[in-house]
TORVO-937987 format. One record per residue (C-alpha): z, x, y; residue in three letters. Coordinates in nm, 4 decimals. Each point is the difference from the previous one (the first is absolute). Layout:
// residues N
(r (Z X Y) "ALA");
...
END
This chain:
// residues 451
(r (2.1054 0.0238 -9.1344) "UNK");
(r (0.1921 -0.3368 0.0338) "UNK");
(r (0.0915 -0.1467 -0.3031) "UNK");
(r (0.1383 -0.3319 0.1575) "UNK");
(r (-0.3280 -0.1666 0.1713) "UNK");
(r (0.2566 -0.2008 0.2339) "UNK");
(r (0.1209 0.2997 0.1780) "UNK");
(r (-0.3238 0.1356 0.0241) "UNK");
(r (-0.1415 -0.2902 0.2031) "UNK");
(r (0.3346 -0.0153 0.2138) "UNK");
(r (-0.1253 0.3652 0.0582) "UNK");
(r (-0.3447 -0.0484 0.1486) "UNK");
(r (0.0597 -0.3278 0.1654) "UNK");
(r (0.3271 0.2327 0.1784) "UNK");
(r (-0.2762 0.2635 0.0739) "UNK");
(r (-0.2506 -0.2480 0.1611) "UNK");
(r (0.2428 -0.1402 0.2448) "UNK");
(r (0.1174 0.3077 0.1179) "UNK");
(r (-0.3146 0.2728 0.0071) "UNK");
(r (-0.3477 -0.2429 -0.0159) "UNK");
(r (0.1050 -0.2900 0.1716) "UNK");
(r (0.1511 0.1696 0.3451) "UNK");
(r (-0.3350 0.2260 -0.0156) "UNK");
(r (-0.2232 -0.3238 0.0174) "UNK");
(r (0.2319 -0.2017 0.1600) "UNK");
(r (0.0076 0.3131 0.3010) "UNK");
(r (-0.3742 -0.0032 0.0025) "UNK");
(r (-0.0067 -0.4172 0.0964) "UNK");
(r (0.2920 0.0118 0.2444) "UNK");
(r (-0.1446 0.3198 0.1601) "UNK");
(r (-0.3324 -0.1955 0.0565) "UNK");
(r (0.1772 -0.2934 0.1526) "UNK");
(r (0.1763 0.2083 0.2603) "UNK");
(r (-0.3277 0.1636 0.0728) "UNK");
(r (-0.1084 -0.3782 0.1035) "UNK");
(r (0.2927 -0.0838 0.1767) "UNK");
(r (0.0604 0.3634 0.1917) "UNK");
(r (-0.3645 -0.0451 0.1240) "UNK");
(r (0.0429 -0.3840 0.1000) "UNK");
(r (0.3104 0.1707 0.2078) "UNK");
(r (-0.1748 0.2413 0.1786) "UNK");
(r (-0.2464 -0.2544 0.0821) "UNK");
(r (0.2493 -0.2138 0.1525) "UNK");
(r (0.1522 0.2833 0.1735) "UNK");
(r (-0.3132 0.0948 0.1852) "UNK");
(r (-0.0770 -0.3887 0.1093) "UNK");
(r (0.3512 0.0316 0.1315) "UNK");
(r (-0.0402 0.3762 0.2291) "UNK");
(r (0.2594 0.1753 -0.2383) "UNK");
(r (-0.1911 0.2851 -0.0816) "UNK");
(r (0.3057 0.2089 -0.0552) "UNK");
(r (0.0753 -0.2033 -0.2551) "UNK");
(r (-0.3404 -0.0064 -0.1472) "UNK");
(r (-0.0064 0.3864 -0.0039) "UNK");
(r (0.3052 -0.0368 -0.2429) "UNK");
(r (-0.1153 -0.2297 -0.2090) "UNK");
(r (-0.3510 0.1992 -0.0621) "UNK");
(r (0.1869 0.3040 -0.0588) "UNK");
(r (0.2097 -0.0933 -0.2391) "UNK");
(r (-0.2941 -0.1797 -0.1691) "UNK");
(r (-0.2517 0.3232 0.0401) "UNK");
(r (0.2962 0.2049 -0.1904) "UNK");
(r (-0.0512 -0.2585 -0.2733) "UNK");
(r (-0.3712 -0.0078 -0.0268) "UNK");
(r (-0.1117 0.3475 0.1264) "UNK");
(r (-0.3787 0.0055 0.0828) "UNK");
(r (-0.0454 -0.3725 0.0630) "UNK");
(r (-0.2615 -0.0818 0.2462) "UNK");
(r (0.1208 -0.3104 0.1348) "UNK");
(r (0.3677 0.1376 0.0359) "UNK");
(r (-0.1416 0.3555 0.1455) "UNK");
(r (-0.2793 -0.2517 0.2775) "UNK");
(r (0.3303 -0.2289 0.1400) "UNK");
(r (0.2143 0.3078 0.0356) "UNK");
(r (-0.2728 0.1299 0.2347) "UNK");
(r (-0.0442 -0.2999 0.1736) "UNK");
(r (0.3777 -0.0405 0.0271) "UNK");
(r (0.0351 0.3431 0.1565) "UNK");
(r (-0.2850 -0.0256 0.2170) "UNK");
(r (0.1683 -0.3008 0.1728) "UNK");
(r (0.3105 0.1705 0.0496) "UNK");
(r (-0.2061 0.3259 0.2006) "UNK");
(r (0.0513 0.2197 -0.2748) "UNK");
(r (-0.3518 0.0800 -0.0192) "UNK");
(r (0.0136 0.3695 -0.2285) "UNK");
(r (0.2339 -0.1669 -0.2466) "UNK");
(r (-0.2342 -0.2948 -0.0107) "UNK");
(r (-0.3374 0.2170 -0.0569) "UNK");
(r (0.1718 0.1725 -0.2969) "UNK");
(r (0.0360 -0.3245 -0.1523) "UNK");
(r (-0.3190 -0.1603 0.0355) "UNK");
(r (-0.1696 0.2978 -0.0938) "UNK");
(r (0.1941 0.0366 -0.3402) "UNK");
(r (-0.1287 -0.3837 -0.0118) "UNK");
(r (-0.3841 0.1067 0.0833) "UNK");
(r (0.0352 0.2844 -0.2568) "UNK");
(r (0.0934 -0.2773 -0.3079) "UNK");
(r (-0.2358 -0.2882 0.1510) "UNK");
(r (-0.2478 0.1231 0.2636) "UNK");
(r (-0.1072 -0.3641 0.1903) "UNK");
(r (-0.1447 -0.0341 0.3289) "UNK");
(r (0.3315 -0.1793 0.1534) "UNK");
(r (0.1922 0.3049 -0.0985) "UNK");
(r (-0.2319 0.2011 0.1316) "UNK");
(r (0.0247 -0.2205 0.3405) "UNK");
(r (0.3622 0.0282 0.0331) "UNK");
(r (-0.0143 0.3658 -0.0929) "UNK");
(r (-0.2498 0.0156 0.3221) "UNK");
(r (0.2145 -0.1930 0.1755) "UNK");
(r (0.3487 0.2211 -0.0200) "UNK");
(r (-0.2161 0.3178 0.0566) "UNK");
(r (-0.0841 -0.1395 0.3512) "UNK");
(r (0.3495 -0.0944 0.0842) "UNK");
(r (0.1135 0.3367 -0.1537) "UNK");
(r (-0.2172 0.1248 0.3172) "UNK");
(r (0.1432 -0.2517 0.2700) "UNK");
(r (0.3020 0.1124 -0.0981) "UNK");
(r (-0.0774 0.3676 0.0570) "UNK");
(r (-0.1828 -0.0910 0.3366) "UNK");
(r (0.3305 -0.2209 0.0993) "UNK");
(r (0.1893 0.3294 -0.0494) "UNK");
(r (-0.2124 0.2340 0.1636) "UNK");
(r (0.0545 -0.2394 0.2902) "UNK");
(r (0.3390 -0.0031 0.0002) "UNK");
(r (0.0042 0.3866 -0.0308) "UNK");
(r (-0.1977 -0.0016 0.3326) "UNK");
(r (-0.3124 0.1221 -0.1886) "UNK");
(r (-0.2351 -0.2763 0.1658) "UNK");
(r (-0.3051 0.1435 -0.0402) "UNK");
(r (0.0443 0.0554 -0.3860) "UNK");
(r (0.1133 -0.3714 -0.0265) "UNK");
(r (-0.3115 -0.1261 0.1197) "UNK");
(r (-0.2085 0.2122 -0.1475) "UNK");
(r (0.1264 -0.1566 -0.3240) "UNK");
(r (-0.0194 -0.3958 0.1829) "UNK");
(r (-0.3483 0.0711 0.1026) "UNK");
(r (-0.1251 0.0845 -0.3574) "UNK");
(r (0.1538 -0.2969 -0.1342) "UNK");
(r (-0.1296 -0.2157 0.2620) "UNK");
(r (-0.3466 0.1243 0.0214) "UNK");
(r (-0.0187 -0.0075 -0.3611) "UNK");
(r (0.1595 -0.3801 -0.0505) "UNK");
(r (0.2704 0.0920 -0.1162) "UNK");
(r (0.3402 -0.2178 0.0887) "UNK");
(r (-0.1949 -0.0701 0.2871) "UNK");
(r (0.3175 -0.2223 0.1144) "UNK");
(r (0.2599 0.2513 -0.0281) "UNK");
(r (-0.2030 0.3242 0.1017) "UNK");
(r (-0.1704 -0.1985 0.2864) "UNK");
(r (0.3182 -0.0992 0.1661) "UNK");
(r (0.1499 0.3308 -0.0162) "UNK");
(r (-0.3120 0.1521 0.0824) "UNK");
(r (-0.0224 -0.2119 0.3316) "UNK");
(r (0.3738 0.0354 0.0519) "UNK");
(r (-0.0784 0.3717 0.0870) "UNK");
(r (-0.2929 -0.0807 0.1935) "UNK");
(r (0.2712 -0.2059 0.2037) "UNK");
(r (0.2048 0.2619 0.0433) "UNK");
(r (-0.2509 0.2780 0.0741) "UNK");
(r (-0.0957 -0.2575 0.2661) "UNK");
(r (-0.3190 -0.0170 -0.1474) "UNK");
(r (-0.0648 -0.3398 0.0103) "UNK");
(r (-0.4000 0.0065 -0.0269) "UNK");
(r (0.0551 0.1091 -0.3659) "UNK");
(r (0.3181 -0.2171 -0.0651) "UNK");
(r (-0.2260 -0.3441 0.1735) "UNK");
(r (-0.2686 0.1452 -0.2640) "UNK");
(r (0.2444 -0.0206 -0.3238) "UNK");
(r (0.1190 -0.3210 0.0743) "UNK");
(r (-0.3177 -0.1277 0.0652) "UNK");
(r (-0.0601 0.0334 -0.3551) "UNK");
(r (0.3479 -0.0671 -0.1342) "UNK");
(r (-0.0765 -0.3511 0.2194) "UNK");
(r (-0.3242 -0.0632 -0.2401) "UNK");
(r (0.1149 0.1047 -0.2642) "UNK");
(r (0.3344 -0.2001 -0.0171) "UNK");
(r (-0.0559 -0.2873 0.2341) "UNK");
(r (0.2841 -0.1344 -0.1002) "UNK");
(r (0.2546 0.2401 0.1323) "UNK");
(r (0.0849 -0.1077 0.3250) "UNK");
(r (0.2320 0.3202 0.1003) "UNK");
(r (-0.3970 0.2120 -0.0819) "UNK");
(r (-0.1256 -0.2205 0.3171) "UNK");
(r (0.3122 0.0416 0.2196) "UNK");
(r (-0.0616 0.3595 -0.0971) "UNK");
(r (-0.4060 -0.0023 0.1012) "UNK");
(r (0.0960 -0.1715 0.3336) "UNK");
(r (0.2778 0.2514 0.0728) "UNK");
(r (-0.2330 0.2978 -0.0382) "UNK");
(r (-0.2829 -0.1807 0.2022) "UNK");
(r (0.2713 -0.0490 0.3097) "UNK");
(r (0.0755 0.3226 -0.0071) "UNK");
(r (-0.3261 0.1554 -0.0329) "UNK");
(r (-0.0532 -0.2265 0.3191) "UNK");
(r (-0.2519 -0.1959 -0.1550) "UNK");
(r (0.1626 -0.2867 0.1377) "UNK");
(r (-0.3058 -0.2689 -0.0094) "UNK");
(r (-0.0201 0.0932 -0.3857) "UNK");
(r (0.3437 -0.0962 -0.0856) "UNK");
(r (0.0185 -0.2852 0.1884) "UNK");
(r (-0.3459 -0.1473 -0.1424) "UNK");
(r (0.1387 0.0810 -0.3227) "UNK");
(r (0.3292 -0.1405 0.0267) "UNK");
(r (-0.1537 -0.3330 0.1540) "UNK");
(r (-0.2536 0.0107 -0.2827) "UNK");
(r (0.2492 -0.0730 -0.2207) "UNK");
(r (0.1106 -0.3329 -0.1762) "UNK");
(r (0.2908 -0.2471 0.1908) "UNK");
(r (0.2143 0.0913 -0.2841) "UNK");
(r (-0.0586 0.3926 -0.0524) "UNK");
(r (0.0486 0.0155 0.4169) "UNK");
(r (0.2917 -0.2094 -0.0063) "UNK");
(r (0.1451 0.1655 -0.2707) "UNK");
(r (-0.0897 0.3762 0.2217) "UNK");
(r (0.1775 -0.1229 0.2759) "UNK");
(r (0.3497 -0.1187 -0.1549) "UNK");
(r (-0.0163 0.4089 -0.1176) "UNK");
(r (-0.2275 0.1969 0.2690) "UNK");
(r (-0.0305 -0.2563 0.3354) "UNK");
(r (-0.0202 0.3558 0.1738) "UNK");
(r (-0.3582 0.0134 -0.1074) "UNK");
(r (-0.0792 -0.2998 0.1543) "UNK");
(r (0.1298 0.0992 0.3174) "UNK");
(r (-0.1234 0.4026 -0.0189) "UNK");
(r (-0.3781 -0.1513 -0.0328) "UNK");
(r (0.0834 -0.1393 0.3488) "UNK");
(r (-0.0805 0.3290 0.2329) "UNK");
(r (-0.1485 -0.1184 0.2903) "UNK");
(r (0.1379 -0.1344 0.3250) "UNK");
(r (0.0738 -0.1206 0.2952) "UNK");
(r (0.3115 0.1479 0.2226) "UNK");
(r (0.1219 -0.0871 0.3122) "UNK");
(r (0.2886 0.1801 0.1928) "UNK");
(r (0.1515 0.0212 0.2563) "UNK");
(r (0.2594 0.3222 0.1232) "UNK");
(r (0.2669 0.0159 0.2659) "UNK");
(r (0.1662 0.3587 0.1198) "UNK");
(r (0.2613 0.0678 0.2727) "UNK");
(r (0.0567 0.3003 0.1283) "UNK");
(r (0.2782 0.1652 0.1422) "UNK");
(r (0.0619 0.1619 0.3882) "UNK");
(r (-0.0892 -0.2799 0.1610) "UNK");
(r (-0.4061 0.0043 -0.1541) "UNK");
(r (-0.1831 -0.3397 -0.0462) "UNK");
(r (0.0020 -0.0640 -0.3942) "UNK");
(r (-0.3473 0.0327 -0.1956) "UNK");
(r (-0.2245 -0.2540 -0.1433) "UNK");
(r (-0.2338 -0.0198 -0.3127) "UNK");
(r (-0.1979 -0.3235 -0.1159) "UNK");
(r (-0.2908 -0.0861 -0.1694) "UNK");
(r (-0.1575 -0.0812 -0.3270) "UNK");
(r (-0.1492 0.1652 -0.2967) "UNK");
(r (-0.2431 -0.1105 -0.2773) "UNK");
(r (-0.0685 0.2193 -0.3293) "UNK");
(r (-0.2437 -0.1029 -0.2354) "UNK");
(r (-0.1505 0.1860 -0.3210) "UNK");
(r (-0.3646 0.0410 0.0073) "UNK");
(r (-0.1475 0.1285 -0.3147) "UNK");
(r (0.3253 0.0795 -0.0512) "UNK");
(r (0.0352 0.2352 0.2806) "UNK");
(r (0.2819 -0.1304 0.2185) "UNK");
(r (-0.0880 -0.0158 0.3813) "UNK");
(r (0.2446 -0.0714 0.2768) "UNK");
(r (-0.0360 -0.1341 0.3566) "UNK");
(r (0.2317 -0.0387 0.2000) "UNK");
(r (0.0040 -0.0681 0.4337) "UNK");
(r (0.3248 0.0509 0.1299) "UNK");
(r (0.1756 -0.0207 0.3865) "UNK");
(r (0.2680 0.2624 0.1295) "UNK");
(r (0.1775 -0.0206 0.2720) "UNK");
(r (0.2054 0.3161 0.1013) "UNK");
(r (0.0601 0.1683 0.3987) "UNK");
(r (-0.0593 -0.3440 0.1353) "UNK");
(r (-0.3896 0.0521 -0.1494) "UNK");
(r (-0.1907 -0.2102 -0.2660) "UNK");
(r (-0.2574 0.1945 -0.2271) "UNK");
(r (-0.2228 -0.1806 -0.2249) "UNK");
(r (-0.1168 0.1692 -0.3594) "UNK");
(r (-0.2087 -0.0851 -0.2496) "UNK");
(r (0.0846 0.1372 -0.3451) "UNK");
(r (-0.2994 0.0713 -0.2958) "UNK");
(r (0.1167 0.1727 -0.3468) "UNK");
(r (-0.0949 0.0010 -0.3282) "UNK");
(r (0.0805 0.1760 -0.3661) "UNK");
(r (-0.2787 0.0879 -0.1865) "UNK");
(r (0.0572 0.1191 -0.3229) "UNK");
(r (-0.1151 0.3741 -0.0892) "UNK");
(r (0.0036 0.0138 -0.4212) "UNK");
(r (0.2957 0.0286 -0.1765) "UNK");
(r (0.3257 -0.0442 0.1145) "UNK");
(r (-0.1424 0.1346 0.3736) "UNK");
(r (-0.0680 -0.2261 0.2801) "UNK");
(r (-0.0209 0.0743 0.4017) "UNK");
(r (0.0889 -0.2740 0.2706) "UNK");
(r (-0.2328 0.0319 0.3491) "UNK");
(r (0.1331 -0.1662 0.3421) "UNK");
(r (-0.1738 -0.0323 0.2919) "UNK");
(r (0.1757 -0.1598 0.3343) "UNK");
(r (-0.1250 -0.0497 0.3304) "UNK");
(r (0.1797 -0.1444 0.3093) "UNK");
(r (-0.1817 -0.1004 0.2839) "UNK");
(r (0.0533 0.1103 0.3185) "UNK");
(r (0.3668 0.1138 -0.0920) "UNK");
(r (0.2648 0.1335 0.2332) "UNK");
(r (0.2349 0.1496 -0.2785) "UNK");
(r (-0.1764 -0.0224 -0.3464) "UNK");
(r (-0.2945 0.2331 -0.1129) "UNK");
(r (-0.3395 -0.1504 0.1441) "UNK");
(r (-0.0690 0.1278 -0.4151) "UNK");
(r (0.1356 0.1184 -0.3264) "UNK");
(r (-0.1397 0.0860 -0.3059) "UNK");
(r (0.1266 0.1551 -0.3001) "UNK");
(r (0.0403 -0.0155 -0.3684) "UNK");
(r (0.2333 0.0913 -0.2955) "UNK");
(r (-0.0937 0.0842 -0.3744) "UNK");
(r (0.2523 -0.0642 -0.2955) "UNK");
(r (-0.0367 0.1710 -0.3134) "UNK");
(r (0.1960 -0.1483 -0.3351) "UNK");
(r (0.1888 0.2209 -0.2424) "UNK");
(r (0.2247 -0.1872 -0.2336) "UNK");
(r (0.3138 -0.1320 0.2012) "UNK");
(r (-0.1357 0.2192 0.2970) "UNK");
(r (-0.2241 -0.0841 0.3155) "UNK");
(r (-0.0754 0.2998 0.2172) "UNK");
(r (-0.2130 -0.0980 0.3381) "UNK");
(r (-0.1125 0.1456 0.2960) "UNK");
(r (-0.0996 -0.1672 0.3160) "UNK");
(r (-0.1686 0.1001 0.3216) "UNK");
(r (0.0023 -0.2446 0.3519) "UNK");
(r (-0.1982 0.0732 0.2809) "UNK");
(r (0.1070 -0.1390 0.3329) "UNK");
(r (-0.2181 -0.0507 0.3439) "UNK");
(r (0.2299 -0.1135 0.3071) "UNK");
(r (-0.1027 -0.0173 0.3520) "UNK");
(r (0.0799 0.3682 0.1007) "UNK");
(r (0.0608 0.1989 -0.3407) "UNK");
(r (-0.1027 0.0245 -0.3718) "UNK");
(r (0.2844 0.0394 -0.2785) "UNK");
(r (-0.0621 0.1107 -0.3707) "UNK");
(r (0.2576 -0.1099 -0.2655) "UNK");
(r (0.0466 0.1548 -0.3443) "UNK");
(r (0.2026 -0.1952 -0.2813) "UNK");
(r (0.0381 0.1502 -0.3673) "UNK");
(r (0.2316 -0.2217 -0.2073) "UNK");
(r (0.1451 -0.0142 -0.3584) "UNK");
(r (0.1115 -0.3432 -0.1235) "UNK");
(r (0.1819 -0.0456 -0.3380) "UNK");
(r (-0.0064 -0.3092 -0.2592) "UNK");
(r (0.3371 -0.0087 -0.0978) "UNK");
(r (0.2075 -0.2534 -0.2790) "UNK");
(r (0.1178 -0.3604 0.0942) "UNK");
(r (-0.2812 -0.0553 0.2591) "UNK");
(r (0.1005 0.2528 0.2292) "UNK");
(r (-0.2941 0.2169 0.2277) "UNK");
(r (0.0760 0.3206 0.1658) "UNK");
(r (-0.2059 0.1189 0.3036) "UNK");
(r (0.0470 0.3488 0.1806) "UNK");
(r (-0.2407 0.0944 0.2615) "UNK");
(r (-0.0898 0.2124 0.2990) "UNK");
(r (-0.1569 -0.0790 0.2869) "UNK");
(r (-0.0861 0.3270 0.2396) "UNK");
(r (-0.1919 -0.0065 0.3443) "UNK");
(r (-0.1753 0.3496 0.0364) "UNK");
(r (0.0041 -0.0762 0.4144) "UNK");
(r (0.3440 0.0145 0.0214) "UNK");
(r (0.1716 0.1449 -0.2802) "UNK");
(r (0.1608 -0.3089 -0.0842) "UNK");
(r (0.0777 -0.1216 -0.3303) "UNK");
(r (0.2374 -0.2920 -0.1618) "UNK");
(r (0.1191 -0.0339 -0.3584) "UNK");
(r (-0.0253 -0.3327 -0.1267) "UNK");
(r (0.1788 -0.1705 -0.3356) "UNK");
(r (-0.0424 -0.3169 -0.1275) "UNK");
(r (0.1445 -0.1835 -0.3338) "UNK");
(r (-0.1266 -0.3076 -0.0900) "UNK");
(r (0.1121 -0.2646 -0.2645) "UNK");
(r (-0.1880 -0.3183 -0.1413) "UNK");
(r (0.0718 -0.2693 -0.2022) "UNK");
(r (-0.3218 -0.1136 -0.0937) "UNK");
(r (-0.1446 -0.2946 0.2337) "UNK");
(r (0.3276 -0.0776 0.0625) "UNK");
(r (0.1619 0.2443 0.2736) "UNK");
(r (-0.0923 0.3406 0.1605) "UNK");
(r (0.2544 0.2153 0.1469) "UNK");
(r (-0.0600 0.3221 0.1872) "UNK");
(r (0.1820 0.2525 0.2035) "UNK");
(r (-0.1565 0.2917 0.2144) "UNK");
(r (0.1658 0.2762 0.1489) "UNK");
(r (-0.1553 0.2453 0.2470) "UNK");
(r (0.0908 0.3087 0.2127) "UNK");
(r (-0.2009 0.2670 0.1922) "UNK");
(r (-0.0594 0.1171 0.3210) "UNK");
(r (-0.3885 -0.2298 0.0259) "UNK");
(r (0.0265 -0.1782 0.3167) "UNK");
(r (-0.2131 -0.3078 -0.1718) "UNK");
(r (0.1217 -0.2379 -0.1966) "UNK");
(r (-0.2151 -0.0646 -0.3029) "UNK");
(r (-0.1202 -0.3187 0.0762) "UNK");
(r (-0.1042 0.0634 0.3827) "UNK");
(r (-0.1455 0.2837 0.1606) "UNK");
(r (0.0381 -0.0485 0.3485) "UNK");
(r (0.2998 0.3089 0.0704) "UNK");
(r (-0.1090 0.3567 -0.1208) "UNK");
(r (0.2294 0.1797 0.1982) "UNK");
(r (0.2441 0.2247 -0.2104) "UNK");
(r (0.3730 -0.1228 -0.1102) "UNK");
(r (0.2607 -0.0470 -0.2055) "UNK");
(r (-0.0134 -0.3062 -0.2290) "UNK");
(r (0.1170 -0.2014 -0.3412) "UNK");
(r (-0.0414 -0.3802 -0.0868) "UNK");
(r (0.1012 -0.2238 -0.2518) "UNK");
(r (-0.1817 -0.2904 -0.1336) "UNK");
(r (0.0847 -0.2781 -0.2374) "UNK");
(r (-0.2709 -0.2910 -0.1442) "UNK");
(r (0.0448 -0.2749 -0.2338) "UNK");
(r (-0.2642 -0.1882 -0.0780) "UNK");
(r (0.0295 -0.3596 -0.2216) "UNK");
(r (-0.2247 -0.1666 -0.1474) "UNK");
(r (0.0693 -0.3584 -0.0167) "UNK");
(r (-0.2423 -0.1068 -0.2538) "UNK");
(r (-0.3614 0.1445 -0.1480) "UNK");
(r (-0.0959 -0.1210 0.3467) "UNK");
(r (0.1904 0.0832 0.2737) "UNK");
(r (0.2646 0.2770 0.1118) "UNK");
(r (0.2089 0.1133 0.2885) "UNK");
(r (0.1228 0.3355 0.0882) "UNK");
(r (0.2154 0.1329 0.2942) "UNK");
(r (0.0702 0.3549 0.1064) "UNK");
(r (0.2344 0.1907 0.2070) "UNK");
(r (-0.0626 0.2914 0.1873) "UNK");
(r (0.2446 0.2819 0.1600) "UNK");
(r (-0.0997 0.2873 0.1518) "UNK");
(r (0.1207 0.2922 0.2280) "UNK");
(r (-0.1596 0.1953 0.2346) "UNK");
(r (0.1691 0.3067 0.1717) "UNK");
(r (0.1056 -0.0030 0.3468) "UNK");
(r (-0.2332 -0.3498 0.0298) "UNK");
(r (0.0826 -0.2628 -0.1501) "UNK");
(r (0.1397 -0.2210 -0.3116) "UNK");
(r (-0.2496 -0.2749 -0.1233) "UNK");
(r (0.0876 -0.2800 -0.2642) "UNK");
(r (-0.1403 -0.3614 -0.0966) "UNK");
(r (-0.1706 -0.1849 -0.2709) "UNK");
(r (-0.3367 -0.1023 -0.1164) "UNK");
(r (-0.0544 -0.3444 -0.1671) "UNK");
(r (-0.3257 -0.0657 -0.1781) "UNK");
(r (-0.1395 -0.3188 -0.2296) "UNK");
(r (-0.2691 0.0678 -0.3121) "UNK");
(r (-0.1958 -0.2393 -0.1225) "UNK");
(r (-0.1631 0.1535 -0.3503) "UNK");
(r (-0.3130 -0.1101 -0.1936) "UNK");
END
């Protein structure tokens, strides 16, 4: 076809640098960028920029469609970024082409936190129930046991079941005894199941530097263990037209026992010129769940004013933020009986604030008084509460010496602060008004000593 050879040569030499050489030469460079895109993307992911990495796999899986490798680290990637459903489609593509057991693993892996993160939405939807349905699977079947036994006992918490939640963390604590925020957790959930010796053998149980480093976080738990005590007080109350001012002294001791708390307490009044002596027995046993009773008993000997006894009792029943009670005192005084009734509602409300609402009627009489208390607490620190009251009772809640049949309201203020896990003070005011009788106001000091 050529006649001169030269020209022919020039020819295929021309055609060789332009067609065959680029197509090998395109084949070398694009394996060289394979190297150096992946040594990126490792780089990327030793440095947290998995945005980055996401990119860079991307633009490498549009390259090399069906690779393993490339398909595996895009999962991963995703994964740790939360986008779990993007992330299964890619490792399963990657199972599909190269079925291995770590594949399989991380495959396992997204599908669980595919179902925490249905369970986290369900709980943000207010669907509780459904949520841990889902947590409770996982956990009872090992799954995530971190994540699903958190959020599991985070419920519990909030259902104010804290049997179960002081269950889950039990484990979480063996399982990962590493974590110390699991074992502020367990404690927490002990103290408020009142299983107060529990916590505190298991927070002492623990070593100088796990307690040390509890208490620069959680030094409430340290003090909440402390529930017993010894109080001693001492009250002051004028009165007005011209009558001598009341007096109220004594001391108080309350001590768990099997951890049912029992108080004592002997106490002196002084009111009409009279003393009275009384001697003070309660307790709180616990009923089951979230239901407990307290029982008093008080006798005064030989008394001129006070019942000669009273006995009583109130039950509490749990529900969620709610408490609902009802109490009953009984009262024996020198020349006449009196029955009390007391239904009450109290209310768990945000930022450590308690409402109480109750009722108190006297059949006898037909008296009744409305009573409202809010209380606020900053955790071992300081207690603050104020009580209001108004009715037509003729006996002020605390003493029972004056049945007779009047107009009446009261207000009442307490702080109470505690000092250190140790020792705390407290002082309250009292005002109250009586109808056509008389105005009464003064304060009560008091001194605890905790252990």
């Amino acid at each position: 076809m050529f006649k001169n050879s030269k020209i022919f040569t020039i020819i295929l030499f021309f055609y060789f640098i332009v067609f065959l050489l680029p197509i090998d030469a395109y084949g070398l460079t694009y394996s060289l960028n394979y190297d150096k895109v992946i040594n990126e993307v490792k780089k990327s992911i030793q440095e947290g920029q998995f945005n980055k990495t996401e990119n860079l796999l991307e633009s490498l899986n549009e390259s090399y469609p069906n690779n393993p490798e490339i398909l595996y680290l895009l999962g991963k990637v995703l994964f740790w970024q939360k986008k779990y459903k993007e992330s299964l489609e890619f490792l399963l593509k990657a199972y599909q082409i190269k079925p291995t057991d770590s594949i399989k693993s991380e495959i396992e892996q997204v599908k669980i936190s595919i179902k925490l993160e249905q369970a986290r939405e369900l709980e943000n939807d207010g669907k509780i129930e459904k949520a841990k349905d889902i947590y409770i699977s996982l956990f009872e079947n090992g799954k995530n046991m971190y994540e699903s036994g958190y959020y599991l006992g985070m419920i519990y918490f909030k259902e104010r079941d804290y049997k179960n939640a002081a269950d889950v963390f039990k484990n979480l604590v063996s399982l990962y005894p590493k974590d110390i925020g699991f074992k502020e957790l367990y404690a927490e959930a002990l103290i408020l199941n009142k299983e107060y010796s529990n916590a505190k053998e298991f927070l002492l149980s623990q070593p100088e530097d796990i307690q040390n480093a509890i208490k620069s976080s959680r030094a409430d738990l340290f003090c909440r263990v402390r529930t017993n005590y010894f109080k001693t007080f001492y009250a002051v109350y004028g009165l007005s037209s011209g009558r001598q001012s009341e007096k109220e002294y004594g001391v108080e001791i309350s001590q768990r026992i099997k951890n049912t708390p029992v108080v004592l307490r002997l106490e002196n009044f002084e009111e009409y010129g009279l003393k009275d002596k009384q001697f003070h027995f309660e307790v709180y046993p616990s009923l089951g769940k979230n239901r407990w009773v307290s029982l008093s008993f008080d006798y005064s000997p030989n008394p001129s004013f006070l019942p000669r006894t009273t006995f009583g009792g109130e039950i509490y029943q749990g529900y969620k933020n709610l408490e609902f009670s009802f109490g009953y005192t009984h009262m024996d005084f020198n020349d006449s009986k009196v029955n009390m009734f007391y239904p009450g509602i109290t209310v768990y409300l945000p930022k450590n604030l308690v409402l109480t609402e109750k009722f108190y009627y006297v059949p006898k009489t037909a008296s009744h008084s409305f009573v409202t208390s809010l209380s606020y607490e900053l955790t071992c620190k300081l207690l603050l509460k104020y009580s209001f009251g108004i009715g037509n009772s003729a006996e002020q809640l605390t003493t029972y010496g004056d049945i007779k049949k009047y107009n009446t309201y009261f207000h009442d203020i307490a702080a109470e602060f505690r000092i250190n896990n140790y020792i705390s003070l407290g002082l309250e005011g009292l005002y109250e008004h009586r109808e056509n009788l008389y105005n009464e106001k003064g304060v009560n000091l008091f001194l605890k000593y905790w252990w």
